[in-house]
C-alpha positions in Angstrom: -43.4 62.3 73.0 -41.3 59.4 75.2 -38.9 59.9 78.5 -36.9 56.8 78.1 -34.7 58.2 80.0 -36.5 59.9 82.8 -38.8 56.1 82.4 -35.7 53.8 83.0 -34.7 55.7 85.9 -38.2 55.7 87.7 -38.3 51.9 86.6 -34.9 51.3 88.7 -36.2 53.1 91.4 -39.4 51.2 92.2 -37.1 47.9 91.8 -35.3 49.3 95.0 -32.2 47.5 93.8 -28.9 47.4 96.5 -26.6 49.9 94.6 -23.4 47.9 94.6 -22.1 51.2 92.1 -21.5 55.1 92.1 -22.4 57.0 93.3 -21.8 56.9 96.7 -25.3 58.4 98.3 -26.6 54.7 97.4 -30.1 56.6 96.0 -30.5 58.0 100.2 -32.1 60.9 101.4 -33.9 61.6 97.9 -31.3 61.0 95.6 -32.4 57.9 93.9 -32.5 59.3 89.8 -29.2 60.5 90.5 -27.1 57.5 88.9 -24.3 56.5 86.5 -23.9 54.4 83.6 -25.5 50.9 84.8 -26.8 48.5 82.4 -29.6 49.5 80.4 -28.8 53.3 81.2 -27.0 53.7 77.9 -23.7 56.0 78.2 -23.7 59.7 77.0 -20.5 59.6 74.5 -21.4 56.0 72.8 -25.3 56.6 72.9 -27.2 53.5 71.6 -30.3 53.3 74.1 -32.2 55.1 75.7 -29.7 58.4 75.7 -29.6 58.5 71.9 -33.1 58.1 71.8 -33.8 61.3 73.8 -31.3 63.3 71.5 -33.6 61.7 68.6 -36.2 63.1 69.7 -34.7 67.0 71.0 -33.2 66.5 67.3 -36.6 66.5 66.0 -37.6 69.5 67.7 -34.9 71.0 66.7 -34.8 70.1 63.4 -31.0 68.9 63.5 -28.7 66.3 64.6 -28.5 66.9 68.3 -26.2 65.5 71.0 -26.8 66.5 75.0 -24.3 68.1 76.9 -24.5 68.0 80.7 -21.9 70.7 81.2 -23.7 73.7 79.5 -22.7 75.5 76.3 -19.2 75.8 77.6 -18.4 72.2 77.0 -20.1 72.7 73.8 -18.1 75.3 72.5 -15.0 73.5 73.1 -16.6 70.8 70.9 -17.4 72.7 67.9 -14.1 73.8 67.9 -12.8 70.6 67.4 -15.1 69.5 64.7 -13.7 72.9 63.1 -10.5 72.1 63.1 -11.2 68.7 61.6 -13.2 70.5 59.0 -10.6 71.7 58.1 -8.1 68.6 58.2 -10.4 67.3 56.0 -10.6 69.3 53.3 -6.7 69.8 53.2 -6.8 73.2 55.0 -4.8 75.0 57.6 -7.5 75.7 60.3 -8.2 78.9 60.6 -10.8 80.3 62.5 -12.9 84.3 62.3 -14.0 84.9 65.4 -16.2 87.8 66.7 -14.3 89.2 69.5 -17.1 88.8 72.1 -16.4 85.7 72.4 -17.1 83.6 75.8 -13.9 82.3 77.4 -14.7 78.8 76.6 -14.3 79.6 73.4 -10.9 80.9 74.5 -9.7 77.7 76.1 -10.9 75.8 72.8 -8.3 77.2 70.7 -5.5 76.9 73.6 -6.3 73.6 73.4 -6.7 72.7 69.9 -4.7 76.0 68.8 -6.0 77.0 64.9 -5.0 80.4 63.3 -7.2 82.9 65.1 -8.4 86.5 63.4 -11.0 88.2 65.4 -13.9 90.2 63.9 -14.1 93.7 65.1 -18.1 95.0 65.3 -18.4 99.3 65.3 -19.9 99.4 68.6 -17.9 100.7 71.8 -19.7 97.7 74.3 -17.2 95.0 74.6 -20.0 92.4 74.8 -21.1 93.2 71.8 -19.8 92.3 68.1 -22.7 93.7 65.9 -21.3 92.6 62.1 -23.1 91.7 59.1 -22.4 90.3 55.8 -20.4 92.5 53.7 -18.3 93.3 57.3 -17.5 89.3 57.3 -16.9 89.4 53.6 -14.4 92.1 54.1 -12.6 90.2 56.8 -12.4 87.0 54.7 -11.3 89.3 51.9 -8.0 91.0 53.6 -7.1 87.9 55.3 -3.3 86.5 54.5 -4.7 82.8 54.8 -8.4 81.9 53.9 -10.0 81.6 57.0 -11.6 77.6 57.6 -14.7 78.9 60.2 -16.5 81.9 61.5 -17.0 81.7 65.2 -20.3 84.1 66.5 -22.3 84.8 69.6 -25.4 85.4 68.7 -27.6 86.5 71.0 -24.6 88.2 72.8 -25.3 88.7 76.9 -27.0 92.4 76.0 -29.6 91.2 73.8 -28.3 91.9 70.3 -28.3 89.5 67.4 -26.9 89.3 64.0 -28.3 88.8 60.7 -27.2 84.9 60.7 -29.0 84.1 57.1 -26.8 86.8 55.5 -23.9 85.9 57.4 -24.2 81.7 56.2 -24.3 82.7 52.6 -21.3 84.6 52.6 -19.6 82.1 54.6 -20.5 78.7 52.5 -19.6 80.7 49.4 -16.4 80.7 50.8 -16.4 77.4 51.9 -16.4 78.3 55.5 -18.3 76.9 58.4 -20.6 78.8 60.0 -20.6 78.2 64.3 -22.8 80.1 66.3 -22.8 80.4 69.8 -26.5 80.3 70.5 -26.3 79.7 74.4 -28.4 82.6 75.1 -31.2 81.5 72.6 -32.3 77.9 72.6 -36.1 79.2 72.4 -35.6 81.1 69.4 -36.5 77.8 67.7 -40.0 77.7 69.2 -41.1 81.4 68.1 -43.7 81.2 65.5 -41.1 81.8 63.1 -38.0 80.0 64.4 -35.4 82.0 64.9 -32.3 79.4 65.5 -29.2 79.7 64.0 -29.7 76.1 62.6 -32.8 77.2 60.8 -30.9 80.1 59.2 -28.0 78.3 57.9 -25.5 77.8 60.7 -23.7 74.7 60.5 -23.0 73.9 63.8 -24.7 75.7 66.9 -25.0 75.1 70.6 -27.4 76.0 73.5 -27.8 76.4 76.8 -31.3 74.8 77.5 -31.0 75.7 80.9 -31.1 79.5 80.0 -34.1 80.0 78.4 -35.6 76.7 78.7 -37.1 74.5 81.9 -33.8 72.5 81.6 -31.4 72.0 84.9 -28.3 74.0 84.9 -25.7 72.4 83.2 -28.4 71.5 80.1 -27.0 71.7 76.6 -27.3 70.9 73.4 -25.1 70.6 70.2 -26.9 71.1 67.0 -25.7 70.3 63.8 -27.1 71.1 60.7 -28.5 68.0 58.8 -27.4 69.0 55.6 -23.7 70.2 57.0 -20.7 67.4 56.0 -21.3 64.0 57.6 -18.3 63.5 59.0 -19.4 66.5 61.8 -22.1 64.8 63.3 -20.4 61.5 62.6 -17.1 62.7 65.2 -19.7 64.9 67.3 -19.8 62.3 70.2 -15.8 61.9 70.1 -15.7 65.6 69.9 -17.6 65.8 73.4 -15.9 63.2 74.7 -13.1 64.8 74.9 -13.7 67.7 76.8 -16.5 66.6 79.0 -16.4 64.4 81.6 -17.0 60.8 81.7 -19.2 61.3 84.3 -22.4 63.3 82.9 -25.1 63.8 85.6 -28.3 61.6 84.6 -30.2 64.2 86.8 -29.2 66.7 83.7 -30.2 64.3 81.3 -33.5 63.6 82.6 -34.6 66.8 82.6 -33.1 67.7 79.2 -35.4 64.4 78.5 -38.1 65.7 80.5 -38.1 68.4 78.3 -39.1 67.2 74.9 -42.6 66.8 75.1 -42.7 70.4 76.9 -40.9 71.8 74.3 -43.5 69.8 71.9 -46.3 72.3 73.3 -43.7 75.5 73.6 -44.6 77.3 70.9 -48.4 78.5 71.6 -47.3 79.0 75.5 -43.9 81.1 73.8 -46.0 83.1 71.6 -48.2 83.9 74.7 -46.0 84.9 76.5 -44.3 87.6 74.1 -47.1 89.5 74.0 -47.0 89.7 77.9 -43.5 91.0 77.2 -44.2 93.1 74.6 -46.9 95.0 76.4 -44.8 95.0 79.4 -42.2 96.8 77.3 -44.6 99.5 76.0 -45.8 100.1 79.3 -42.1 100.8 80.6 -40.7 102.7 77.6 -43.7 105.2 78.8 -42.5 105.7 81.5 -39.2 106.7 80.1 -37.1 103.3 79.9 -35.1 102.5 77.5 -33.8 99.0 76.0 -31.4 97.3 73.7 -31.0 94.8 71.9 -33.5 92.6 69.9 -33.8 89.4 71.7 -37.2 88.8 72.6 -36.9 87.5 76.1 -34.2 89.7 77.2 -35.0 92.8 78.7 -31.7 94.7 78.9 -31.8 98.1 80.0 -29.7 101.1 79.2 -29.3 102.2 83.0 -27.5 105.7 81.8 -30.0 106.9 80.1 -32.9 106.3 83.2 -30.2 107.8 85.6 -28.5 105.8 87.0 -25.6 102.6 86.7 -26.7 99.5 85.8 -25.3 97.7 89.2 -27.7 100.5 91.0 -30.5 99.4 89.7 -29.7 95.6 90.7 -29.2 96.5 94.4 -32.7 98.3 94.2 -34.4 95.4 92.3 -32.6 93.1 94.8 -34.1 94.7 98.0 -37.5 94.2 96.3 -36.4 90.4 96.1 -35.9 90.5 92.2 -32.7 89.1 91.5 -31.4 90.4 87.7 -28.7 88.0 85.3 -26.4 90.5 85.1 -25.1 94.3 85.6 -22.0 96.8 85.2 -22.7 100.1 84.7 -24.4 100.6 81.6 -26.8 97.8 81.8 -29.2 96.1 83.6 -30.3 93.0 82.2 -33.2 90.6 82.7 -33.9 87.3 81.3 -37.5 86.5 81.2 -39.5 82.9 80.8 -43.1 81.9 81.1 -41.8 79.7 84.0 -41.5 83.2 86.2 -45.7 82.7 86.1 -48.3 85.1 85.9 -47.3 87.5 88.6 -44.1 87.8 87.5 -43.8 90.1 84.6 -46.4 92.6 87.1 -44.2 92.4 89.7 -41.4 93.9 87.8 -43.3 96.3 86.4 -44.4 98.0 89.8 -41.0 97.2 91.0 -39.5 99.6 88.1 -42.0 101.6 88.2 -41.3 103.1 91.8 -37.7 104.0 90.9 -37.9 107.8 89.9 -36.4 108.6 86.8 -33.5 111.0 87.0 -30.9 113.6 84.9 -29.4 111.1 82.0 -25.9 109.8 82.7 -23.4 111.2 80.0 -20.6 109.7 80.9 -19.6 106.8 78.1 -18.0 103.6 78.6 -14.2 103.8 77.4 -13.2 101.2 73.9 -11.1 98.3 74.6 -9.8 99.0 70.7 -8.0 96.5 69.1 -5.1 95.2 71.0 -2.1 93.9 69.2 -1.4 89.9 69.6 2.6 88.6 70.2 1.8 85.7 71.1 -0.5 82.7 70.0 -3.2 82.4 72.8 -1.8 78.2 73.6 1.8 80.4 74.0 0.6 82.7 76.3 -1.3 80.6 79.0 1.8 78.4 79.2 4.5 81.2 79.8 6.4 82.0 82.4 4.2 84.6 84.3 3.4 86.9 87.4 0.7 89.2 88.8 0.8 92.7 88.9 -1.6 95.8 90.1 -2.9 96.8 86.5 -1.8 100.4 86.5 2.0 98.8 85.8 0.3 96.7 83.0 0.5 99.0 80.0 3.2 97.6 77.4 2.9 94.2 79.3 1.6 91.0 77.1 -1.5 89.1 79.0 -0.5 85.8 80.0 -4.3 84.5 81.1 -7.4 86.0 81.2 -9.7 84.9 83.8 -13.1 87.4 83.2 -15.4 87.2 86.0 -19.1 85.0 85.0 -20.9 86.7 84.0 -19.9 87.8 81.5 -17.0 85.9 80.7 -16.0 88.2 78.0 -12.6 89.4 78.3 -11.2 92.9 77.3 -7.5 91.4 76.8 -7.1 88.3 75.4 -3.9 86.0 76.3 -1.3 87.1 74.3 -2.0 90.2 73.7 -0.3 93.5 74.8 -2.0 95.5 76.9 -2.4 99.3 75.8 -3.9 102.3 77.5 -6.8 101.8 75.8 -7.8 98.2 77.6 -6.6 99.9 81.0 -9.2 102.2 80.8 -11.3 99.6 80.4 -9.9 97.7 83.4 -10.3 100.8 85.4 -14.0 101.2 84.6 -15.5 97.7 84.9 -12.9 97.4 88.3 -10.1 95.3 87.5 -7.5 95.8 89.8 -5.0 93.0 88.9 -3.6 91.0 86.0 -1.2 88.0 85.1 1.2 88.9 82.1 4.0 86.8 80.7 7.0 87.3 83.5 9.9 90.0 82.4 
């Protein structure tokens, strides 16, 4: 499989042309494939050349009509948004979106910006990154809501690991006549198991990924997927959807490597499925020794820190002074996000590194339920109001004006506009938020 683009730029390099454009390094000190949209480089947003032909060829990976992103999954999100609402618009609808309610706070800002009816799907579990819900849960939903929802919005894999049943899900929601979007940032290699995985395979009709979280991609490497078989008109306005929340300024150094990825990704599958049985032993060999794990993502290793003893952010400062840096921790987990590009001492290493931390007495204590807080304002409203900061013990009663969760996760307990009950200060108190903006007496 072809780099044209990764080709053009080592073509412009051994030309040593004088740079009379951005940026301003000139090509110096190393820098030469980092340039902008010269002539022949094609241009991300009106791709013709050598861009589109990249995405051609990640779409047949894929299986789908894919575009690249150079600002991760986030600027993605914000697009498929967009191309809800003008589902929507298009069939002579009120846009309405069902949303899981660990959503990422792009998603967030998508519909401050482009401001649809929002419901959000509640799953039964007490972990606010998580929104486990299947198909008779999202049936329900559609069934009691006042105004047919338009979309479902769902993360899937979430940060901890867990996925949902997305065929299940799709058929319920195109009997509705409801797009299906699945935030898939976590899972862009699901597509190279040997039985893909992807939300696009299962019936999602519009998906994104962060390659560079699972795949040998730069950070800030994306795609958005759309189904082949979803409405023309999506992948038709999927450029001018990106367009307008990204910047006209994409980093060709992200784009060469999403290029530089194709023919990798060609070969994936065989190294992928090797690799999973690494993992999988790996896994046995721990839960022996008394771990245990959640979630069902294959290349997540997420541990449930209680249950071994201790707190999740424990564990990372012990792993850390044995030089393994972990993705993420709060108190109940500890997770890991594994690749074959860690190499053949990696998934060793980690094992004698867990190994040597002693098991102790279980941790009882639970983590408290955000619950369901009640919305009085329409998120756009909120972030826009008059507002002020206060130490979150005065919040309770008080509506959230903006939410700014720390990344990761970036999955907050109050959304904007809502009112903030004991329940979510609880929540604050636990996970150590100290401080909150809400909309000004």
């Amino acid at each position: 499989m072809k780099t044209p683009i990764c080709d053009f730029v080592r073509s412009y390099i051994e030309k040593n042309p004088l740079r009379l454009h951005m940026p301003g390094h000139k090509g110096t000190d190393g820098q030469g494939g980092d340039i902008t949209e010269i002539t022949g480089a094609d241009s991300l947003y009106s791709a013709s050349g050598i861009i589109r032909e990249s995405e051609e060829n990640a779409g047949y990976l894929f299986g789908a009509n894919t575009f690249f992103s150079t600002e991760g999954s986030s600027h993605c999100i914000r697009s498929m948004v967009y191309l809800a609402v003008l589902h929507a618009i298009e069939t002579g609808r009120r846009p309405h979106i069902l949303a899981g309610r660990n959503a990422h706070q792009s998603f967030i800002s998508a519909v401050a910006a482009v401001d649809p009816l929002l419901t959000w799907l509640y799953g039964e579990e007490t972990a606010y990154l998580s929104c486990r819900v299947d198909g008779a849960a999202v049936e329900t939903a559609i069934s009691k809501a006042k105004e047919k929802p338009t979309a479902l919005y769902l993360t899937s894999p979430d940060y901890l690991g867990n996925t949902v049943d997305i065929s299940e899900i799709a058929a319920v929601c195109h009997r509705h006549d409801m797009l299906l979007l699945v935030d898939n940032a976590h899972g862009a290699y699901l597509r190279f198991l040997p039985k893909s995985l992807h939300p696009i395979d299962l019936g999602a009709d519009i998906a994104c990924d962060s390659a560079h979280k699972t795949l040998p991609v730069l950070t800030g490497g994306a795609y958005l997927h759309i189904r082949r078989d979803a409405p023309a008109y999506l992948a038709a306005e999927a450029r001018r959807a990106l367009a307008l929340f990204g910047s006209t300024s994409p980093s060709y150094l992200i784009l060469q490597s999403l290029d530089r990825a194709n023919p990798l990704l060609a070969a994936y599958p065989a190294r992928l499925a090797s690799f999973l049985e690494e993992v999988k032993t790996l896994r046995k060999k721990l839960e022996g020794q008394g771990w245990r794990f959640v979630g069902n993502e294959p290349l997540k290793l997420t541990v449930d820190a209680k249950q071994y003893g201790y707190l999740g952010t424990t564990l990372a400062d012990i792993l850390a002074e044995n030089a393994i840096e972990c993705e993420f921790a709060d108190p109940d987990f500890l997770v890991m996000m594994l690749t074959p590009e860690i190499g053949k001492e990696g998934l060793p290493r980690l094992f004698d590194a867990l190994s040597c931390i002693p098991k102790r007495p279980e941790i009882l204590q639970k983590p408290p339920t955000p619950g369901k807080a009640v919305p009085c304002r329409s998120i756009r409203e909120a972030i826009f109001a008059p507002r002020e900061e206060i130490p979150v013990s005065e919040s309770v009663g008080r509506i959230l004006a903006i939410q700014h969760p720390a990344c990761p996760p970036a999955v907050p307990i109050v959304v904007a506009g809502e009112r903030i009950d004991p329940a979510a200060l609880s929540c604050f108190a636990y996970y150590g938020i100290t401080h909150c903006t809400v909309l000004r007496s």
